[in-house]
C-alpha positions in Angstrom: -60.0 -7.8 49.3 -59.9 -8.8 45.7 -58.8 -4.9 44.6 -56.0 -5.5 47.1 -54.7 -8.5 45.9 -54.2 -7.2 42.5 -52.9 -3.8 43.9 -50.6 -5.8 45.6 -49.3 -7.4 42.2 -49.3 -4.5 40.6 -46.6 -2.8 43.2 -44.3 -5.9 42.2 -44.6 -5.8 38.6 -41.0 -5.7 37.6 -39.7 -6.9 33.9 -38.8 -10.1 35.3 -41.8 -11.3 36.6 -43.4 -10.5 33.7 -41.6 -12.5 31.3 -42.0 -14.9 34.1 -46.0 -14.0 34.6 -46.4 -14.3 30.7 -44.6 -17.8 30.6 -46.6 -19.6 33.1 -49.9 -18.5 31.3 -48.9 -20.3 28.1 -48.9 -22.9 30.3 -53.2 -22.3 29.8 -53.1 -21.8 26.4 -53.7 -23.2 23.0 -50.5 -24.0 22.2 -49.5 -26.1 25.0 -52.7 -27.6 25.2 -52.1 -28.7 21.6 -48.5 -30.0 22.0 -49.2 -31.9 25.5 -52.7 -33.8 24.2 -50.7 -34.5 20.8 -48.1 -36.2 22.6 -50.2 -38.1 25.1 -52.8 -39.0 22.4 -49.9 -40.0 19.6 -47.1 -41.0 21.6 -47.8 -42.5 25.2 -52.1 -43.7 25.4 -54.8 -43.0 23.6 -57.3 -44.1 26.0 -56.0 -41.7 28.4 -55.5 -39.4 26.0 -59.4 -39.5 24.6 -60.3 -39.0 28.4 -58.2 -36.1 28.8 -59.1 -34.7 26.1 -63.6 -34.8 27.5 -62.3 -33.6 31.0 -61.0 -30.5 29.2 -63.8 -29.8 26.7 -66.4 -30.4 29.0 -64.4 -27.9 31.3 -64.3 -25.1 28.6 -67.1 -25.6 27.6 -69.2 -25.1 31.5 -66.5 -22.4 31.8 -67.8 -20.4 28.6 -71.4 -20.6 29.5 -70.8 -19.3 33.1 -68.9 -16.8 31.3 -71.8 -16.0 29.0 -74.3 -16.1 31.8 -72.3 -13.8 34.2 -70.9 -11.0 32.1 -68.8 -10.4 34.4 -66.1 -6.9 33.7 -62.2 -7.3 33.6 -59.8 -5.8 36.2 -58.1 -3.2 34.0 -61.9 -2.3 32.7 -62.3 -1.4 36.0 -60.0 -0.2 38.0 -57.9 2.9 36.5 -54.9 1.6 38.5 -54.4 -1.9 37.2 -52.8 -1.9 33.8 -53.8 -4.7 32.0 -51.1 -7.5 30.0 -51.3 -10.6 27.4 -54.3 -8.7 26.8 -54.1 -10.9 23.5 -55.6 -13.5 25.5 -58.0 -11.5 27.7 -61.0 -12.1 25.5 -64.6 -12.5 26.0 -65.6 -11.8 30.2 -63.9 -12.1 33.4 -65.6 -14.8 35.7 -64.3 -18.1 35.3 -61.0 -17.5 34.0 -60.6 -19.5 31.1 -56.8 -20.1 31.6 -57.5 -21.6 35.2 -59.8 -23.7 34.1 -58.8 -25.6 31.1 -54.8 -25.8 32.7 -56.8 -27.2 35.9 -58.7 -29.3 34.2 -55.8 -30.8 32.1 -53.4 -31.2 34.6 -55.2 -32.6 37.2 -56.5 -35.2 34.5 -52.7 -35.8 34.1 -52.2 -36.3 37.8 -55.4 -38.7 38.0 -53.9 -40.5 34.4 -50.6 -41.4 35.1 -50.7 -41.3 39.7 -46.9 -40.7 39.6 -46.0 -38.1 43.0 -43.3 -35.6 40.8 -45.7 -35.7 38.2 -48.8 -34.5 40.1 -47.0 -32.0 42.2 -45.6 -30.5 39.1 -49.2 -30.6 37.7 -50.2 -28.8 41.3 -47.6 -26.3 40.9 -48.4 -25.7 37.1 -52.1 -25.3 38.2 -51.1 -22.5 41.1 -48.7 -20.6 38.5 -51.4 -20.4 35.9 -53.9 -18.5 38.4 -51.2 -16.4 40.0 -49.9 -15.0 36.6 -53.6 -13.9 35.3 -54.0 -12.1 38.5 -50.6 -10.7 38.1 -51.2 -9.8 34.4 -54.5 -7.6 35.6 -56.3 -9.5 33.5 -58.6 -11.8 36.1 -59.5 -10.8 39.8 -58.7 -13.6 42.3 -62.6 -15.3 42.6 -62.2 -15.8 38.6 -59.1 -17.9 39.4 -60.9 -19.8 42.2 -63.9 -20.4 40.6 -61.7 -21.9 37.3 -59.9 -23.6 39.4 -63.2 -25.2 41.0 -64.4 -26.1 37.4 -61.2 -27.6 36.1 -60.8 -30.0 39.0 -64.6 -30.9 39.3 -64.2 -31.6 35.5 -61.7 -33.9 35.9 -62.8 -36.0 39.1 -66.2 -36.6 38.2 -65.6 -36.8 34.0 -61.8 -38.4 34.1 -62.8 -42.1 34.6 -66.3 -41.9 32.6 -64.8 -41.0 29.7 -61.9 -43.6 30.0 -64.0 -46.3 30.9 -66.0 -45.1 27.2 -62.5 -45.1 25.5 -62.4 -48.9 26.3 -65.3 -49.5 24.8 -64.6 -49.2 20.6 -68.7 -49.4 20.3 -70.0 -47.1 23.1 -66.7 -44.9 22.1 -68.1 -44.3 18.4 -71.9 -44.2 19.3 -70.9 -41.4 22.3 -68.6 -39.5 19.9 -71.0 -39.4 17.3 -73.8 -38.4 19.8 -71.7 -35.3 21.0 -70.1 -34.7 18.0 -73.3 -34.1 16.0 -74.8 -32.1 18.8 -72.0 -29.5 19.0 -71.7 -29.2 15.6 -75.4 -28.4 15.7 -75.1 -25.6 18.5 -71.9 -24.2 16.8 -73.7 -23.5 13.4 -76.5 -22.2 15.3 -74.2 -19.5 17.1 -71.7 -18.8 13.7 -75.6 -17.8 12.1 -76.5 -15.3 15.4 -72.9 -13.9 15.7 -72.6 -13.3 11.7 -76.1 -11.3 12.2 -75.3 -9.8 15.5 -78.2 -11.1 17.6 -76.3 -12.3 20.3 -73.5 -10.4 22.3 -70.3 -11.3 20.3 -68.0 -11.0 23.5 -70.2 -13.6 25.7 -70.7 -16.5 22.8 -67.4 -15.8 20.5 -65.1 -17.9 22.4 -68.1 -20.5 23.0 -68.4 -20.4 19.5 -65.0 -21.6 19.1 -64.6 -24.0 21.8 -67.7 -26.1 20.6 -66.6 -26.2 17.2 -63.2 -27.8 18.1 -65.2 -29.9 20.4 -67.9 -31.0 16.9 -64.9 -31.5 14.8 -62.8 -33.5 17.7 -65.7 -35.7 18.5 -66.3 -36.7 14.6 -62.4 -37.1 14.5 -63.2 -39.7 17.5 -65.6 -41.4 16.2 -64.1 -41.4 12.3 -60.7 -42.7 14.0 -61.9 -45.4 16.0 -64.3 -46.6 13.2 -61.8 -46.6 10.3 -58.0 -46.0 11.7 -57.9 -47.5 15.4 -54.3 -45.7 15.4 -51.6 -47.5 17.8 -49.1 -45.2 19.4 -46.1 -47.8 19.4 -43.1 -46.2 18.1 -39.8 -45.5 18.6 -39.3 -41.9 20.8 -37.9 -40.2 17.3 -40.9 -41.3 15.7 -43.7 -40.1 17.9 -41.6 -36.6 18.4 -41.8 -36.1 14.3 -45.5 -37.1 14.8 -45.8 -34.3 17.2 -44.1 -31.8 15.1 -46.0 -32.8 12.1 -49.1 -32.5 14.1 -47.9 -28.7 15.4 -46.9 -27.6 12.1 -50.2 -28.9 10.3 -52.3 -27.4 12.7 -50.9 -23.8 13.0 -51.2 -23.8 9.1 -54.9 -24.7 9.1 -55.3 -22.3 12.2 -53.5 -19.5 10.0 -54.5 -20.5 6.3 -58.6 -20.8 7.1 -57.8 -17.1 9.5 -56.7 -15.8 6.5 -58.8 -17.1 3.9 -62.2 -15.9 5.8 -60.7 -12.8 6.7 -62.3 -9.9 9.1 -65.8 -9.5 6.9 -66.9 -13.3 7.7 -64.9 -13.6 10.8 -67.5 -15.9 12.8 -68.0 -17.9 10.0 -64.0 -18.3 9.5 -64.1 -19.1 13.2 -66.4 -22.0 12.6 -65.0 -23.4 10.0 -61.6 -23.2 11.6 -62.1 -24.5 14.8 -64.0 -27.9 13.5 -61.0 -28.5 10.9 -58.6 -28.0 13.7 -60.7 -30.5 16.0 -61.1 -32.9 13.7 -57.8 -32.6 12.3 -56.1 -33.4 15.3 -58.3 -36.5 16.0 -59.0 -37.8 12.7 -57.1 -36.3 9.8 -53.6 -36.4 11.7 -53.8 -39.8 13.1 -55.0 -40.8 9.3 -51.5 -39.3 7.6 -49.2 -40.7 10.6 -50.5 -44.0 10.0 -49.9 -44.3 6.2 -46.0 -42.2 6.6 -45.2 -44.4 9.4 -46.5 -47.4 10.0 
């Protein structure tokens, strides 16, 4: 069944709908992940915002130890017929697919955030398109999708309101921050020593790796911001878009300087280092310059 769904795909792969295929999987990726937190967290609530922001950490990060755990093969690495694409972001195993379940997790903890109808159906639709295109683009088989999907949405319903009734709490907020924070720091460092040394299967824990970095780094960005900034997100709407360019900008240059700086020889320790600047940069460092340029 799942071989024919993809064969299926395949026999309708056409130019178009793979421009179209390779558009609505952004739609699961760092970049717009980035971009739509920034915004929320800078320019409309930060409560909701920090709440968000543990529905989809939590959500990568139960997707990337399933992932570890399963080992699960890729379409195209199995079946001669089905010619993988955005193979760029086919890293790491198959089952769950990472794109279905951080875009499900984030925009169902949209839909539960803000309870406006057009909202949540585009955040349903967003959801369906993400799956569909990583089947399309031969680079997940339909239960990955599903089981993603399952992960994302379970994130959000059970983790969506504990972590924003935390975020109301300024004391709980920083001692729960710092908790976690310290913790995946911790397990990061521990995996950026095995994967230097190659003692652990690099394609099961290297995206793990990365994933609880950022979430170290973002939790001490957390717990530093609410301690010492306590940011407000009043602005006018010119103001909070140059915020969220700054904050694009800023972070692609630390993504691309520390990349470069570590190179290919200490790649997992460049990966560990980069992904805890970029996590705490975005919830510490940033907030920290937009204060002092413009309020």
């Amino acid at each position: 069944m799942q071989k024919e769904m993809l064969m299926f795909f395949t026999s309708i792969s056409n130019p178009i709908l793979d421009s179209i295929a390779n558009l609505a999987s952004f739609f699961g990726e760092e970049a717009i992940i980035i971009i739509i937190l920034g915004w929320i967290l800078y320019g409309i609530d930060k409560k909701k915002g920090f709440a968000i922001c543990g529905s989809i950490l939590s959500a990568t990060i139960a997707m990337g130890i399933i992932k570890a755990i399963v080992r699960a093969p890729r379409p195209f690495q199995v079946l001669t017929e089905i010619k993988g694409k955005r193979l760029s972001t086919a890293t790491g195993y198959s089952f769950p697919s990472g794109h279905a379940s951080v875009s499900s997790s984030m925009y169902s903890s949209i839909a539960i955030a803000f309870k406006k109808k057009t909202l949540s159906i585009i955040c349903a639709t967003t959801i369906v398109l993400v799956a569909i295109s990583r089947m399309y683009l031969g680079v997940h088989w339909p239960i990955d999708v599903f089981g993603g999907i399952i992960i994302g949405i379970t994130s959000s319903f059970i983790l969506y309101s504990v972590f924003y009734k935390i975020s109301g709490d300024k004391t709980l907020k920083q001692k729960v921050s710092l908790r976690i924070g310290s913790i995946f720091f911790v397990v990061s460092f521990i995996l950026c020593i095995l994967l230097s040394n190659n003692l652990i299967d690099t394609v099961a824990f290297s995206d793990l790796l990365k994933t609880i970095a950022l979430a170290g780094g973002a939790y001490f960005g957390f717990f530093f911001e609410s301690k010492y900034i306590n940011y407000s997100v009043d602005g006018k709407t010119i103001t909070k878009i140059a915020r969220l360019i700054i904050l694009v900008i800023c972070s692609l240059l630390i993504i691309v300087g520390i990349k470069a700086l570590f190179g290919v020889s200490y790649y997992y320790i460049g990966a560990f280092v980069r992904y805890n600047t970029v996590g705490i940069f975005l919830t510490y460092l940033f907030p920290l310059i937009f204060k002092k340029l413009f309020n």
